[in-house]
N, CA, C and O atoms as a GROMACS GRO file, in nm:
protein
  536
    1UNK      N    1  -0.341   3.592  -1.805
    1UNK     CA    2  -0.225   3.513  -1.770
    1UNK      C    3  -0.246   3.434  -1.642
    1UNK      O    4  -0.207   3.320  -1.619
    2UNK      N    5  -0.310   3.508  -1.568
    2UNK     CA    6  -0.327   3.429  -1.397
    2UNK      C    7  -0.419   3.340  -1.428
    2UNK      O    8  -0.388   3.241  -1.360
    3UNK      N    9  -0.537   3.308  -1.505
    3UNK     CA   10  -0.646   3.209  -1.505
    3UNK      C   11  -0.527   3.069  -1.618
    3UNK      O   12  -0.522   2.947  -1.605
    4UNK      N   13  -0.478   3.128  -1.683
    4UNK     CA   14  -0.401   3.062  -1.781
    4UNK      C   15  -0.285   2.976  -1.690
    4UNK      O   16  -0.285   2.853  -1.698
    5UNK      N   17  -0.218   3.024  -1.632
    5UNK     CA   18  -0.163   2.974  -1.551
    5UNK      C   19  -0.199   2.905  -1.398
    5UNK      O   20  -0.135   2.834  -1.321
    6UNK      N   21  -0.307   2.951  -1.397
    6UNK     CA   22  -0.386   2.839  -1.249
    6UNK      C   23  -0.430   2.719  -1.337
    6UNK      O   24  -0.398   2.617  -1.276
    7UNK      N   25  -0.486   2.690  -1.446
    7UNK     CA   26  -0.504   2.632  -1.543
    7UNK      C   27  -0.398   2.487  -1.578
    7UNK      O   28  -0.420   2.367  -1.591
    8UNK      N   29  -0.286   2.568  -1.582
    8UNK     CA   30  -0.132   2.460  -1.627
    8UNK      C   31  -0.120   2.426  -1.457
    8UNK      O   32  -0.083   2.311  -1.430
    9UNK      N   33  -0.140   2.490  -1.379
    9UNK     CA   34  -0.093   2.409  -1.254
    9UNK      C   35  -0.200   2.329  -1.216
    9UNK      O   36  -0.172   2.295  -1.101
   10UNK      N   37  -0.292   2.287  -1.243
   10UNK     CA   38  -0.420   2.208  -1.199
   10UNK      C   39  -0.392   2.099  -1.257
   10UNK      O   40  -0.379   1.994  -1.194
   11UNK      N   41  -0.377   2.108  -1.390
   11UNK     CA   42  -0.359   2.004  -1.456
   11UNK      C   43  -0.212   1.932  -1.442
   11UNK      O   44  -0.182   1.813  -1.446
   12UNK      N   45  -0.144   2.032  -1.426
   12UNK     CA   46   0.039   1.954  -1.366
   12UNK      C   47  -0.033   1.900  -1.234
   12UNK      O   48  -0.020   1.778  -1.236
   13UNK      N   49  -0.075   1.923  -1.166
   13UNK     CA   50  -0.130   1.839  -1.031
   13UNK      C   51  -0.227   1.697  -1.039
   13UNK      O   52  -0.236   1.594  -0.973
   14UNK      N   53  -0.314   1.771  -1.195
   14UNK     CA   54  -0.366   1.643  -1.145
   14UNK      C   55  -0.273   1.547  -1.270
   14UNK      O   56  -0.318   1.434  -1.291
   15UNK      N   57  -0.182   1.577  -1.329
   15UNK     CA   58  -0.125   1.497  -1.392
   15UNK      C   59  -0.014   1.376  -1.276
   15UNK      O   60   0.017   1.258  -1.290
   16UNK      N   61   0.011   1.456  -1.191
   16UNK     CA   62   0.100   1.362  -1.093
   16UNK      C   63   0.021   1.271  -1.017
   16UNK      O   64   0.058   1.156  -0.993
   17UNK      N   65  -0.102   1.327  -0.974
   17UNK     CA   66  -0.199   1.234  -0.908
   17UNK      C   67  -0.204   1.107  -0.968
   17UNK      O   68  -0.188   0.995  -0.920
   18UNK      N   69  -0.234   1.152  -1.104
   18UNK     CA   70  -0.259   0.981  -1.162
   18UNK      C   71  -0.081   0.961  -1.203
   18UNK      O   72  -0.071   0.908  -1.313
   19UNK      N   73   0.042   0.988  -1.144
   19UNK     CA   74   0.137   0.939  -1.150
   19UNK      C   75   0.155   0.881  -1.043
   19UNK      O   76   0.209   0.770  -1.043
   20UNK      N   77   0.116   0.939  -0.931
   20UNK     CA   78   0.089   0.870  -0.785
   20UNK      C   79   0.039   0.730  -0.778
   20UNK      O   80   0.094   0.634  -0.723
   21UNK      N   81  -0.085   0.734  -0.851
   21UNK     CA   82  -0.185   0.606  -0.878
   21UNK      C   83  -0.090   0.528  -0.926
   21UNK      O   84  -0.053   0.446  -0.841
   22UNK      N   85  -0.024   0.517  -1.048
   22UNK     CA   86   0.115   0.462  -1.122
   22UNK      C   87   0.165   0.366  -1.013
   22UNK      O   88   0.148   0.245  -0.999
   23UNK      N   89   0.235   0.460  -0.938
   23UNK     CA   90   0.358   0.424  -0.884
   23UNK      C   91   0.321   0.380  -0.783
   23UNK      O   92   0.400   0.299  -0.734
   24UNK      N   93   0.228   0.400  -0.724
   24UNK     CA   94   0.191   0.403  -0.541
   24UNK      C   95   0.114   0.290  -0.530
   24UNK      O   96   0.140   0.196  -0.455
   25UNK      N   97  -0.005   0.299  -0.626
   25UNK     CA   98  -0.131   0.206  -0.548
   25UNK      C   99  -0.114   0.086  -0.755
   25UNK      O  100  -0.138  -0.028  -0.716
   26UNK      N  101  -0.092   0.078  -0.892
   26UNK     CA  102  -0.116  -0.018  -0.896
   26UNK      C  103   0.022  -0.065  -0.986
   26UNK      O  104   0.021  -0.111  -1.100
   27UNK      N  105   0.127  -0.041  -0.907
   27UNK     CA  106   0.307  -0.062  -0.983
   27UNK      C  107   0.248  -0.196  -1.000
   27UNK      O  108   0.171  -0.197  -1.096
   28UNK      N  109   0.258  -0.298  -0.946
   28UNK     CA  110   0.269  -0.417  -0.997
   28UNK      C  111   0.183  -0.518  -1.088
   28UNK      O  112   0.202  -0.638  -1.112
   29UNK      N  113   0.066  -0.413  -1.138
   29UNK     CA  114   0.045  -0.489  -1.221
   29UNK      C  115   0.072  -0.482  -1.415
   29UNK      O  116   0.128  -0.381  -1.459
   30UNK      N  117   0.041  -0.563  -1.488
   30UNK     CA  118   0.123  -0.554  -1.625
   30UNK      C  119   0.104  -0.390  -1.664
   30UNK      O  120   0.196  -0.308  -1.669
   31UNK      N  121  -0.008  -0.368  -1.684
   31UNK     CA  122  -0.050  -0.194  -1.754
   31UNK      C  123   0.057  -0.128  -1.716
   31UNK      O  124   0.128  -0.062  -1.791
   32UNK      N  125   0.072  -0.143  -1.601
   32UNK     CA  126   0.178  -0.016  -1.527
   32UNK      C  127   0.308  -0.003  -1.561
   32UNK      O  128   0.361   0.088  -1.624
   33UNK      N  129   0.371  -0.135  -1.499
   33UNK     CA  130   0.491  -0.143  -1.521
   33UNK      C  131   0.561  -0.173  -1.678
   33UNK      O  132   0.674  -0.145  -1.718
   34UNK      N  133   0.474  -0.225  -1.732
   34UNK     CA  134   0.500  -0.254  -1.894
   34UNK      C  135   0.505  -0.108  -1.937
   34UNK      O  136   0.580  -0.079  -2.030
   35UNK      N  137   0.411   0.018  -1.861
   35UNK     CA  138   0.458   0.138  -1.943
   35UNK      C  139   0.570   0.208  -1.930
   35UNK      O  140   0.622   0.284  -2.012
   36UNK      N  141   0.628   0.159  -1.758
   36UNK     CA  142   0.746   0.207  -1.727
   36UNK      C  143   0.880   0.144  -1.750
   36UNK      O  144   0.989   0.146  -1.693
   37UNK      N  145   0.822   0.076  -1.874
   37UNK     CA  146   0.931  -0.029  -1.928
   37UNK      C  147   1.051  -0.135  -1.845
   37UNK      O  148   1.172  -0.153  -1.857
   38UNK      N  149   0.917  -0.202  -1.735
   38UNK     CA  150   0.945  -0.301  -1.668
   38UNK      C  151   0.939  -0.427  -1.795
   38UNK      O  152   0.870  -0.441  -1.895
   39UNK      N  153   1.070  -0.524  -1.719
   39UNK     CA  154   1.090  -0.637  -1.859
   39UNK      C  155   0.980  -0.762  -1.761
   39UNK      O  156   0.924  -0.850  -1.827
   40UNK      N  157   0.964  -0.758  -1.644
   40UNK     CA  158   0.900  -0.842  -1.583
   40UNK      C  159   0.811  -0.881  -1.414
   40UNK      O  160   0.863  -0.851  -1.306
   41UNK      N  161   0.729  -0.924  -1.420
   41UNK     CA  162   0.693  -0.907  -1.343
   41UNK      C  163   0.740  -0.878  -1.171
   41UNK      O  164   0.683  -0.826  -1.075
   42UNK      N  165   0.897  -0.955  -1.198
   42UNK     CA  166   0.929  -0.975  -1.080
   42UNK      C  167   0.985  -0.881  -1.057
   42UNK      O  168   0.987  -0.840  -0.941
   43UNK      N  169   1.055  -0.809  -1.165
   43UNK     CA  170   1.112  -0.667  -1.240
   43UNK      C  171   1.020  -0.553  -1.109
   43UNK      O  172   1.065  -0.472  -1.027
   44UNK      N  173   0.884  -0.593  -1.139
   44UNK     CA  174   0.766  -0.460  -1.069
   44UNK      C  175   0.792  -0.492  -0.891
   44UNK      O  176   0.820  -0.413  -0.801
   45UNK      N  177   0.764  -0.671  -0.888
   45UNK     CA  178   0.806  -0.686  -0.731
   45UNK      C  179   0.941  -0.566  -0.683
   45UNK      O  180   0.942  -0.469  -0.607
   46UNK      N  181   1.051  -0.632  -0.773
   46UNK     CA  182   1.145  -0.609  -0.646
   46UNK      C  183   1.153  -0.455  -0.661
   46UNK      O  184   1.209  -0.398  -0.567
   47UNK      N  185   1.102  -0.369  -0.776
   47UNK     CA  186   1.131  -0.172  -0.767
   47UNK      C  187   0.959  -0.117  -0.698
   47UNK      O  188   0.896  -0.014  -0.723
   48UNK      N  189   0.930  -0.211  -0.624
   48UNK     CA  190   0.770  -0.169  -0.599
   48UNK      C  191   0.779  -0.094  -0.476
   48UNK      O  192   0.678  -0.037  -0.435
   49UNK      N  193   0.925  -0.085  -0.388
   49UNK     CA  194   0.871  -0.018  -0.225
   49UNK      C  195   0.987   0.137  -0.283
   49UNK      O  196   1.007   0.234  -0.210
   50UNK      N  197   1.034   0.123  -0.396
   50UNK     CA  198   1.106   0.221  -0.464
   50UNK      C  199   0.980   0.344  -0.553
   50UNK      O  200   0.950   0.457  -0.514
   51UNK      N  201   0.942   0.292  -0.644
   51UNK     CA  202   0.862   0.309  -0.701
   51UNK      C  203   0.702   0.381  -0.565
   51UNK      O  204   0.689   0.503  -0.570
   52UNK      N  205   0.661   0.350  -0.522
   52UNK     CA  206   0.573   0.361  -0.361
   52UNK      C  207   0.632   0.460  -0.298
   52UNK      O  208   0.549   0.535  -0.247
   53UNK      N  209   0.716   0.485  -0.284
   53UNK     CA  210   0.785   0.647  -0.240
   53UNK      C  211   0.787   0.751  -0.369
   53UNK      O  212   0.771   0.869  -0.340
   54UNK      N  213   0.805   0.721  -0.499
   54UNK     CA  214   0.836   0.815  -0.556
   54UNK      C  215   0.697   0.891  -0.583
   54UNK      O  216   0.685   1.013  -0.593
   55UNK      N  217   0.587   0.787  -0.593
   55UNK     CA  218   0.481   0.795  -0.607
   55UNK      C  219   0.410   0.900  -0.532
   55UNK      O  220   0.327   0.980  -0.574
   56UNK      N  221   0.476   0.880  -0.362
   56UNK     CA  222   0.411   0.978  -0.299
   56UNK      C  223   0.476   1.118  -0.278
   56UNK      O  224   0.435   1.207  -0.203
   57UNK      N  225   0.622   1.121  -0.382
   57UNK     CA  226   0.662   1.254  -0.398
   57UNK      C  227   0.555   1.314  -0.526
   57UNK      O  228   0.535   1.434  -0.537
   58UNK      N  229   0.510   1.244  -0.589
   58UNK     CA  230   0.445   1.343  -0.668
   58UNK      C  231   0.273   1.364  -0.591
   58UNK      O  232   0.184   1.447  -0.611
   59UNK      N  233   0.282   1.279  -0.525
   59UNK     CA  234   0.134   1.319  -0.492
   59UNK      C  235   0.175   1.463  -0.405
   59UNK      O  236   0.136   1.560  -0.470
   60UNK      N  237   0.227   1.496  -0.306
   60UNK     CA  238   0.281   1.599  -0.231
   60UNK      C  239   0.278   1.750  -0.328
   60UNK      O  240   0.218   1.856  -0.320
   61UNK      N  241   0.384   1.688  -0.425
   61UNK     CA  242   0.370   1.826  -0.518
   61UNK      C  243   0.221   1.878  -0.594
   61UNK      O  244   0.156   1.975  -0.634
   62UNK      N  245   0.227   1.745  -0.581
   62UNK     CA  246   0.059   1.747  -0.621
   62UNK      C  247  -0.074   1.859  -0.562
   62UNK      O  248  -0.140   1.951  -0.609
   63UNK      N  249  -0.061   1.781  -0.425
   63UNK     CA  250  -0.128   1.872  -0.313
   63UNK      C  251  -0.081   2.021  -0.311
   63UNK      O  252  -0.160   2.115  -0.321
   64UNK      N  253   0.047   2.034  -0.299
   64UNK     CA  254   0.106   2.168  -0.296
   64UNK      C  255   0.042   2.288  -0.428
   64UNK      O  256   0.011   2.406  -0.412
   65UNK      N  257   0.040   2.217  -0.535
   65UNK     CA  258   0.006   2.318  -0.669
   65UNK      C  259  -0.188   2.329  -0.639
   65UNK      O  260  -0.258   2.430  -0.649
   66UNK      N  261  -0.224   2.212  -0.608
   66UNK     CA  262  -0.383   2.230  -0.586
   66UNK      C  263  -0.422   2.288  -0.446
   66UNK      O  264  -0.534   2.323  -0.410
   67UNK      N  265  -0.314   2.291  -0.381
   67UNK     CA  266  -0.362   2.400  -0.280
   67UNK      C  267  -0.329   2.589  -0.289
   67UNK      O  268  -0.363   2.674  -0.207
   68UNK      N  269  -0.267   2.603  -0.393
   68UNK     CA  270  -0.153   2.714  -0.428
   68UNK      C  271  -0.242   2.751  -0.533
   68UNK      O  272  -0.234   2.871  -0.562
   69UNK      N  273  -0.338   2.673  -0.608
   69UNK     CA  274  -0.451   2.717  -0.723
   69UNK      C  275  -0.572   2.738  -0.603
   69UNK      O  276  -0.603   2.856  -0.604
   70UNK      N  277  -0.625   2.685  -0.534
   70UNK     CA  278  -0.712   2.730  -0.434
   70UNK      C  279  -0.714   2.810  -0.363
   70UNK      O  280  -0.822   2.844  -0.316
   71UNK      N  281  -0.622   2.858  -0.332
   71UNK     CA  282  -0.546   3.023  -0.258
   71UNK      C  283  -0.577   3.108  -0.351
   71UNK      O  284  -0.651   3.200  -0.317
   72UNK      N  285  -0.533   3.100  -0.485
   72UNK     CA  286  -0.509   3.211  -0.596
   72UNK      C  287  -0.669   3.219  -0.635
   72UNK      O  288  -0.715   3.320  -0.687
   73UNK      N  289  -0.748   3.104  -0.606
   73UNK     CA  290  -0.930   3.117  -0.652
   73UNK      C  291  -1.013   3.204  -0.566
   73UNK      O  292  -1.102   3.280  -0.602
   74UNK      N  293  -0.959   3.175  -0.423
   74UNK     CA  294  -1.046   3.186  -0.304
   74UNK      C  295  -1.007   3.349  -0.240
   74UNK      O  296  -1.081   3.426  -0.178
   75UNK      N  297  -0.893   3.362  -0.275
   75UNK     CA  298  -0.859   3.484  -0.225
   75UNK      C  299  -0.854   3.621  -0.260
   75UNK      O  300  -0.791   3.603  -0.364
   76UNK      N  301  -0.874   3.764  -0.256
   76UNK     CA  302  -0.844   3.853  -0.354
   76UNK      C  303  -0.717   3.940  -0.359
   76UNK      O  304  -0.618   3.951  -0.286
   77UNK      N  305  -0.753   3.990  -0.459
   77UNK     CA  306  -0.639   3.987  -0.510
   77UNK      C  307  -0.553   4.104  -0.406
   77UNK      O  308  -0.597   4.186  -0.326
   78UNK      N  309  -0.434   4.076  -0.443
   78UNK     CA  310  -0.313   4.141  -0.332
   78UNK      C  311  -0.325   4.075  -0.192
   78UNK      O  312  -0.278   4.143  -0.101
   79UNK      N  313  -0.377   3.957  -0.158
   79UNK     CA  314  -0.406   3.924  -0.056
   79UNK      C  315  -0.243   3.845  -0.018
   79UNK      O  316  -0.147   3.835  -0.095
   80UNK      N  317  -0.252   3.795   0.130
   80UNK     CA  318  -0.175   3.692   0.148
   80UNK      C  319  -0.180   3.620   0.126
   80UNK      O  320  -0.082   3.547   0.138
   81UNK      N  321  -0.344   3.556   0.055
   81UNK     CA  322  -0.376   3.409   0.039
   81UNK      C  323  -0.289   3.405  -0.072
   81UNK      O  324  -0.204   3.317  -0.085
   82UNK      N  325  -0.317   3.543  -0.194
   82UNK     CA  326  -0.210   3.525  -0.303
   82UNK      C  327  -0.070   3.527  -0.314
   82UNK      O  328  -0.007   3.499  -0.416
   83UNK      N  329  -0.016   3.568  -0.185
   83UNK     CA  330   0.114   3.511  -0.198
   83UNK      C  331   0.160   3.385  -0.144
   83UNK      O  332   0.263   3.324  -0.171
   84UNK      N  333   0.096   3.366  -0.090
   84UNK     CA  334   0.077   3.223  -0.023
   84UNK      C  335   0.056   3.101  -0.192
   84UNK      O  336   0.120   3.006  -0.237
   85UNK      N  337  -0.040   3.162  -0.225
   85UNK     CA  338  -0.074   3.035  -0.376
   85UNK      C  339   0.042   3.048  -0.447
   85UNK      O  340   0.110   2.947  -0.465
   86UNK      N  341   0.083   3.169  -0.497
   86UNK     CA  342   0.204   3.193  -0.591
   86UNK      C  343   0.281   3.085  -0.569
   86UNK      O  344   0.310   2.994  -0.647
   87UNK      N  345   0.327   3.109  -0.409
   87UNK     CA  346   0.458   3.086  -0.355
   87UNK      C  347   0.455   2.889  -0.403
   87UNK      O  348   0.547   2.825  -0.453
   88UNK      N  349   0.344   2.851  -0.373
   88UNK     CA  350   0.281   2.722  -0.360
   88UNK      C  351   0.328   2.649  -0.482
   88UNK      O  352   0.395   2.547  -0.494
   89UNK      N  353   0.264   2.749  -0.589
   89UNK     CA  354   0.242   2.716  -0.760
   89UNK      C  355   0.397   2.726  -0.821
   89UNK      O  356   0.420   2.670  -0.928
   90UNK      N  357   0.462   2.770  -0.778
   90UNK     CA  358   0.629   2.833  -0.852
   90UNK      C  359   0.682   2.726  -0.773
   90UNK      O  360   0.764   2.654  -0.831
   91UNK      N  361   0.646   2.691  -0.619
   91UNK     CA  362   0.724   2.565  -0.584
   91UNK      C  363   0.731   2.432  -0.633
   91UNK      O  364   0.816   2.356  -0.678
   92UNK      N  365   0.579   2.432  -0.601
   92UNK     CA  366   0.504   2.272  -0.666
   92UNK      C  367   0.596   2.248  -0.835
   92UNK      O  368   0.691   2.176  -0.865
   93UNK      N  369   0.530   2.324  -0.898
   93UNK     CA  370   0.545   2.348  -1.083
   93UNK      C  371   0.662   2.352  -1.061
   93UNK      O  372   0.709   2.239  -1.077
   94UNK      N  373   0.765   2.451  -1.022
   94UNK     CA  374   0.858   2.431  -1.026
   94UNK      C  375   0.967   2.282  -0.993
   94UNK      O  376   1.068   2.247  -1.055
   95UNK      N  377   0.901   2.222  -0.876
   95UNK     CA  378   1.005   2.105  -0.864
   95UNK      C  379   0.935   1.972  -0.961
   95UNK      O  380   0.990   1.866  -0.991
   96UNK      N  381   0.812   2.013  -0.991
   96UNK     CA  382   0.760   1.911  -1.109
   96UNK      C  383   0.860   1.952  -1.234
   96UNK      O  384   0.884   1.860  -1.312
   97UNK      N  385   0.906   2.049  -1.255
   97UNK     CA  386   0.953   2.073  -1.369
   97UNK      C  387   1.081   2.020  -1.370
   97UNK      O  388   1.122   1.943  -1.456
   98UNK      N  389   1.161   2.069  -1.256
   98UNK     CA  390   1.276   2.032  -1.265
   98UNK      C  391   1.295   1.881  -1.203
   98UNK      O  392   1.399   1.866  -1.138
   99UNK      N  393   1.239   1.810  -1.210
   99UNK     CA  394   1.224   1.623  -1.216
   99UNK      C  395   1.206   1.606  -1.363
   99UNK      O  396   1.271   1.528  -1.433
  100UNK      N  397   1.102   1.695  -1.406
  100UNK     CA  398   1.145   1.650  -1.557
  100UNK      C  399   1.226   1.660  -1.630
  100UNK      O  400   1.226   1.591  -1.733
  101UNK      N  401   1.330   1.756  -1.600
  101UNK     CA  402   1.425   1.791  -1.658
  101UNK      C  403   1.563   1.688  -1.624
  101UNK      O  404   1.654   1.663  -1.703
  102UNK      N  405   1.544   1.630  -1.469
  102UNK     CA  406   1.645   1.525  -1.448
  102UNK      C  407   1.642   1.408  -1.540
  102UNK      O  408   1.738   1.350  -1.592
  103UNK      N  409   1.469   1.377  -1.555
  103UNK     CA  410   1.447   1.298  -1.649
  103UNK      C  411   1.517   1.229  -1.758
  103UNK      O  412   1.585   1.129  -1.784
  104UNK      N  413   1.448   1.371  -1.827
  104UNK     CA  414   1.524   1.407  -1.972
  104UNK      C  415   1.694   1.353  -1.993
  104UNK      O  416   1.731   1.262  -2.067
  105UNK      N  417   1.752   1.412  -1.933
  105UNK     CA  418   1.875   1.408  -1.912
  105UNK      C  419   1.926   1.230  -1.839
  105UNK      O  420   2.029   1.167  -1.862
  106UNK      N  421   1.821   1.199  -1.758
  106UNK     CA  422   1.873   1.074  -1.785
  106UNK      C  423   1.861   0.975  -1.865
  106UNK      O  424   1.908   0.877  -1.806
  107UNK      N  425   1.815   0.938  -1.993
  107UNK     CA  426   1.894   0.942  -2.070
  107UNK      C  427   1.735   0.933  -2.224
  107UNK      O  428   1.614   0.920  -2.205
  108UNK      N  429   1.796   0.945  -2.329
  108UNK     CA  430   1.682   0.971  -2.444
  108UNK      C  431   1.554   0.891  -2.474
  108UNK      O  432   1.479   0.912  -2.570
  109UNK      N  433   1.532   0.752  -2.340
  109UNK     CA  434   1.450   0.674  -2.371
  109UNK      C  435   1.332   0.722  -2.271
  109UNK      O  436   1.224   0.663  -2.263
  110UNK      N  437   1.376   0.861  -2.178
  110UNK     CA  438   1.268   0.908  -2.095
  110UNK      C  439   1.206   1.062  -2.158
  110UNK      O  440   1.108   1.129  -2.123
  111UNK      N  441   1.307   1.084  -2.266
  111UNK     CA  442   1.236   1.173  -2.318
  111UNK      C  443   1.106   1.211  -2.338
  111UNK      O  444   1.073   1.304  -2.265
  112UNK      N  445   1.025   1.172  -2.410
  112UNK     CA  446   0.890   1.106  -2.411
  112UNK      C  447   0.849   1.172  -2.281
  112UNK      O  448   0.820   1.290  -2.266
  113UNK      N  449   0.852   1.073  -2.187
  113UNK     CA  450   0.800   1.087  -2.036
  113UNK      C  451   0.824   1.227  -1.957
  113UNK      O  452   0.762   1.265  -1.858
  114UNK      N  453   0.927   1.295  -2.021
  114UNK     CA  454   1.001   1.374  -1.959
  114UNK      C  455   0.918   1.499  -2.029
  114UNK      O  456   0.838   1.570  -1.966
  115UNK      N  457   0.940   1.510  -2.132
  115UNK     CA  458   0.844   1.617  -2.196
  115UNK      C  459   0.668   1.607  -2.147
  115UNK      O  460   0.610   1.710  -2.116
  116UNK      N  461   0.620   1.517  -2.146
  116UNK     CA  462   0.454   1.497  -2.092
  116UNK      C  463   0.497   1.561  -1.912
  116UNK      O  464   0.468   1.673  -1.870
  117UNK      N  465   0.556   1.475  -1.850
  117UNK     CA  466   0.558   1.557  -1.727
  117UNK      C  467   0.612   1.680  -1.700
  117UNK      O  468   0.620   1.721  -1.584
  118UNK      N  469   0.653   1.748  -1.798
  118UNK     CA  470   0.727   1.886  -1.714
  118UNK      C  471   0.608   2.003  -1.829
  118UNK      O  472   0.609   2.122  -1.794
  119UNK      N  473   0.549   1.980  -1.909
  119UNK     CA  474   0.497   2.068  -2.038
  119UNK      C  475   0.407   2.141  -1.947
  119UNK      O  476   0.414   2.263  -1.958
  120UNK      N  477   0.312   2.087  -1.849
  120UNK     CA  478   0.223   2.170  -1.788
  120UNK      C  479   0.293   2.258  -1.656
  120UNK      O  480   0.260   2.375  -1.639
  121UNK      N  481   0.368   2.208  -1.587
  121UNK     CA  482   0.466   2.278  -1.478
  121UNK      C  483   0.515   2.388  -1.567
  121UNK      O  484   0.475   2.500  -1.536
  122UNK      N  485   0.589   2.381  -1.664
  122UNK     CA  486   0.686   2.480  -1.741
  122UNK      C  487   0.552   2.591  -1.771
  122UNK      O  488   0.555   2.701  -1.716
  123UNK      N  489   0.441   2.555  -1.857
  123UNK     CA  490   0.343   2.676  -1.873
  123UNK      C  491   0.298   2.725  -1.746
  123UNK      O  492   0.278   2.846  -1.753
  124UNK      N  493   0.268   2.665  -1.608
  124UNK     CA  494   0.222   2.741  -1.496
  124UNK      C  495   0.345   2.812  -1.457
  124UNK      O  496   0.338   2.931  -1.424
  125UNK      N  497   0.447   2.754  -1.458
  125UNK     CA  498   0.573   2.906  -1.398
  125UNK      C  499   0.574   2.974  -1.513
  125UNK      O  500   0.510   3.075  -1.485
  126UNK      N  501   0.616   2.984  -1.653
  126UNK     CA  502   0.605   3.068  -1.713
  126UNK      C  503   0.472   3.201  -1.713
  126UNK      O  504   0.475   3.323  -1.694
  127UNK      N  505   0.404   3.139  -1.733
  127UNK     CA  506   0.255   3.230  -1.704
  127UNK      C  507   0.257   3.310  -1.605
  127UNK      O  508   0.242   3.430  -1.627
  128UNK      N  509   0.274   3.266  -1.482
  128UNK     CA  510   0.286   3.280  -1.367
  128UNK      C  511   0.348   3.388  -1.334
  128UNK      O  512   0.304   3.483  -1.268
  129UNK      N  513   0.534   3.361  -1.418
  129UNK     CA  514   0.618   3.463  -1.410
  129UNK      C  515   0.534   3.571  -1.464
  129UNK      O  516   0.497   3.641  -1.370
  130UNK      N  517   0.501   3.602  -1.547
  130UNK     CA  518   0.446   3.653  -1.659
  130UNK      C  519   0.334   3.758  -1.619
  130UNK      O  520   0.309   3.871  -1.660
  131UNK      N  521   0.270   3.669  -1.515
  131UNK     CA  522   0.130   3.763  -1.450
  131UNK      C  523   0.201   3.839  -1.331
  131UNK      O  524   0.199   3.961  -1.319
  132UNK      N  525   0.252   3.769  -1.260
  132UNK     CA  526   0.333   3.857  -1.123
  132UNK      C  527   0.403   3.961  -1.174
  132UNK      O  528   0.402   4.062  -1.103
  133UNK      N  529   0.484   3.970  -1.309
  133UNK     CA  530   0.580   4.060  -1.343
  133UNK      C  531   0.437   4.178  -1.423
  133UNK      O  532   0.446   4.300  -1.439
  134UNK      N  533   0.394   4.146  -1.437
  134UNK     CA  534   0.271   4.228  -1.526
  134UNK      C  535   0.187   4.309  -1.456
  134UNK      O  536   0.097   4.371  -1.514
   0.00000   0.00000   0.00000
């Protein structure tokens, strides 16, 4: 369960990274914003210093779960490093998850988006729960 779940949080991390990339470093050009169902270019101008912050909320959570999987690698077990990673991985995953869940809920055309970003967060806390309680 613990390799299974360091596993879903690596990949929820590096899934935001390249959401970071998205949003942060190339919003304005067509690829990007056409996926975020921008109608136009000027559309990407004027949500681009919007979009550039949100970007660097996921990079953060980002960092947080890949530093919280590097604790849980590097350290042994019963250590502080491991409560330290846990704490990291249930935070990170966790607030990745629950963005996806705001997502979702706002409204059925982010569905899609909403399910791809929260599927790997939801298996690292589940797991997670799963190994700590075990």
């Amino acid at each position: 369960m613990i390799l299974a779940s360091l596993l879903f949080a690596f990949l929820a991390a590096a899934l935001h990274v390249y959401i970071f990339t998205m949003e942060s470093l190339t919003w304005t050009t067509p690829a990007t914003w056409k996926r975020f169902g921008l109608a136009s270019q000027a559309d990407a101008e004027t949500t681009k210093p919007l979009a550039y912050n949100q970007g660097f909320y996921n990079l953060f959570l980002a960092i947080g779960a890949f530093i919280g999987v590097g604790c849980m690698a590097l350290g042994p077990d019963g250590s502080a490093q491991h409560v330290v990673g846990w704490t990291l991985i249930f935070s990170s995953c966790g607030s990745m998850l629950l963005a996806a869940a705001v997502l979702a809920l706002s409204g059925k055309k982010y569905l899609r988006a909403a399910v791809l970003q929260g599927t790997t967060p939801l298996l690292a806390v589940v797991l997670g729960l799963l190994a700590v309680a075990g």
